[in-house]
Rosetta silent file (secondary structure, phi, psi, omega in degrees, C-alpha in Angstrom):
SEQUENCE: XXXXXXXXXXXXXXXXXXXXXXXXXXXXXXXXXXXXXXXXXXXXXXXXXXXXXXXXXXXXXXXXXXXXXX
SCORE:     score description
SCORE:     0.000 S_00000001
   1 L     0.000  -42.583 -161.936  -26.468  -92.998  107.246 S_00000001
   2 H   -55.147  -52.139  171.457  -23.755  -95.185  106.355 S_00000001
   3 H   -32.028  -58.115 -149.357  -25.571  -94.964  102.364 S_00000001
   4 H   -56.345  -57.993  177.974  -25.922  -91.547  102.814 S_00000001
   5 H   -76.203  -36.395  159.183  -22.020  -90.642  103.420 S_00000001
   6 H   -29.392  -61.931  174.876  -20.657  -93.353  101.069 S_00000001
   7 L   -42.152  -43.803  172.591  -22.145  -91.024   98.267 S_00000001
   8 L   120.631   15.692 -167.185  -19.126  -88.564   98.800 S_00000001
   9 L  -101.574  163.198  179.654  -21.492  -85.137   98.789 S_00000001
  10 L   -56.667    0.641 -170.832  -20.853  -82.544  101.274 S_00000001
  11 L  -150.478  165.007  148.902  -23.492  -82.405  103.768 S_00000001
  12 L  -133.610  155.739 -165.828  -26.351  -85.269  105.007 S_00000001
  13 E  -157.872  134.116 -159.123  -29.231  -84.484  106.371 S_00000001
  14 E  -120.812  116.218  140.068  -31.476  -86.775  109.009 S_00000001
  15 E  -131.833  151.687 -146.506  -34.733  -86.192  109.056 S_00000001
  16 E  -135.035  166.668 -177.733  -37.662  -88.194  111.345 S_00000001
  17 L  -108.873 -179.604  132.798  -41.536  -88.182  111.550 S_00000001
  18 L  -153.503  175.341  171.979  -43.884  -89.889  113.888 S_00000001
  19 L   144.130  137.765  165.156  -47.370  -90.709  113.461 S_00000001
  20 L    78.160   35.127 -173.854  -49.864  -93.480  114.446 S_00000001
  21 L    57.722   43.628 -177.922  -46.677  -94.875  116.741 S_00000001
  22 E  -127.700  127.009 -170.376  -44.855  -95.265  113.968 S_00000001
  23 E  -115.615  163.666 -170.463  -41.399  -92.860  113.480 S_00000001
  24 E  -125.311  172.002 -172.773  -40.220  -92.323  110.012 S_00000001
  25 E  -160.412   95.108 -163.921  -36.581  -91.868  109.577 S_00000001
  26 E   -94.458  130.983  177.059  -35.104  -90.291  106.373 S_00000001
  27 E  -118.783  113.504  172.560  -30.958  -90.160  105.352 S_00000001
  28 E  -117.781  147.447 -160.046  -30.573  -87.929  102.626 S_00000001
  29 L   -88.524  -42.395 -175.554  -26.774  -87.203  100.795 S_00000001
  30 L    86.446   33.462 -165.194  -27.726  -83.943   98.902 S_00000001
  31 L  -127.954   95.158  176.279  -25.449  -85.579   96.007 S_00000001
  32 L   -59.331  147.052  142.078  -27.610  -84.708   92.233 S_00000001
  33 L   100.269   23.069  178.667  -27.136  -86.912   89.360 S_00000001
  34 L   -90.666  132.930  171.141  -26.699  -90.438   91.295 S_00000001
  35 L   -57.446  173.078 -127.079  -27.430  -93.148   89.440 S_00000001
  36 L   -79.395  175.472  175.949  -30.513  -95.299   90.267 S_00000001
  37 L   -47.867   95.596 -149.013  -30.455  -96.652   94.094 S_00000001
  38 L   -90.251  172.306  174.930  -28.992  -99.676   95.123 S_00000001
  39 L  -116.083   55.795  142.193  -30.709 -101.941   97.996 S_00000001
  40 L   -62.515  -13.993  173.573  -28.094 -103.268   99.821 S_00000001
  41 L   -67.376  -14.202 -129.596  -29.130 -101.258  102.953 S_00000001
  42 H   -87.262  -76.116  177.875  -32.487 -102.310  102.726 S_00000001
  43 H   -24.757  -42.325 -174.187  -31.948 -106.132  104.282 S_00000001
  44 H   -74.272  -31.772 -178.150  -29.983 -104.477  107.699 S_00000001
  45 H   -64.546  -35.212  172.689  -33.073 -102.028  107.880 S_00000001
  46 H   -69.522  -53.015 -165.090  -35.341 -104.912  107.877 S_00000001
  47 H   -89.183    3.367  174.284  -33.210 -106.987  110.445 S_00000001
  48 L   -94.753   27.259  176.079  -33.073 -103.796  112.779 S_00000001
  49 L    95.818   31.268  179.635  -36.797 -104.102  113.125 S_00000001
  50 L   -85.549  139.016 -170.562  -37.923 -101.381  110.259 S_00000001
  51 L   -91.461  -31.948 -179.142  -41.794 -102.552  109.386 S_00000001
  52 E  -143.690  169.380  177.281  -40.955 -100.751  105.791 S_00000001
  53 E   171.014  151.789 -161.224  -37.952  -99.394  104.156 S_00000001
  54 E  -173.959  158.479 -173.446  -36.751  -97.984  100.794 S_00000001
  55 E  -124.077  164.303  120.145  -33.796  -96.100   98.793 S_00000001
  56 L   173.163  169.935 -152.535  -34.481  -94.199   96.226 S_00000001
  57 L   -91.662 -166.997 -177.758  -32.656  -91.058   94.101 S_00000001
  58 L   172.848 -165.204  175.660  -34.251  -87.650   93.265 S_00000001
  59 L   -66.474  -66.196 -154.377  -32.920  -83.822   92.351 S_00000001
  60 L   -72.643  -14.406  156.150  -31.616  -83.471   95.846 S_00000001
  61 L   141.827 -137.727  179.952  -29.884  -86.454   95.957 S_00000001
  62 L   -79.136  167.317  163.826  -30.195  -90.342   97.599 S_00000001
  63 E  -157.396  124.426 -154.762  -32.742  -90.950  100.093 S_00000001
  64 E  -128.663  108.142 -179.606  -32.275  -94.045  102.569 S_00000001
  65 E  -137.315  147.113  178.439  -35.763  -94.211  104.495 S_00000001
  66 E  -108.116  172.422  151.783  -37.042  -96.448  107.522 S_00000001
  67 E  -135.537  125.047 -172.337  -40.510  -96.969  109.323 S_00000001
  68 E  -130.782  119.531  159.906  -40.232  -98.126  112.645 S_00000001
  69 E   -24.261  125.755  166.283  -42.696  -99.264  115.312 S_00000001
  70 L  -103.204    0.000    0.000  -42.864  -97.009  118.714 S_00000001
């Protein structure tokens, strides 16, 4: 989230998954035109037990996503 809000845009939006006991867990800023993604998140996602994790940018803005064991 912290990624998410940093960008400055006016709304975030949380959205989660599940399947195979797995939850997915997406932070998106809704801020166009950001330059490409940085990974500094990525390491804390990893030490709070995320099995995968990734950034990356799109039309709709950043997207900061985890996969976590259930």
């Amino acid at each position: 989230m912290r990624t998410a809000v940093a960008d400055g845009g006016r709304r975030v939006s949380v959205h989660l998954a599940d399947q195979d006991r797995q939850a997915l867990i997406v932070a998106l800023s809704h801020l166009p035109g950001l330059a490409a993604a940085g990974t500094a998140a990525l390491p804390e996602l990893t030490g709070l037990g995320a099995v995968s994790c990734g950034t990356d940018t799109a039309e709709d803005g950043r997207r900061v996503w985890a996969v976590l064991d259930l």
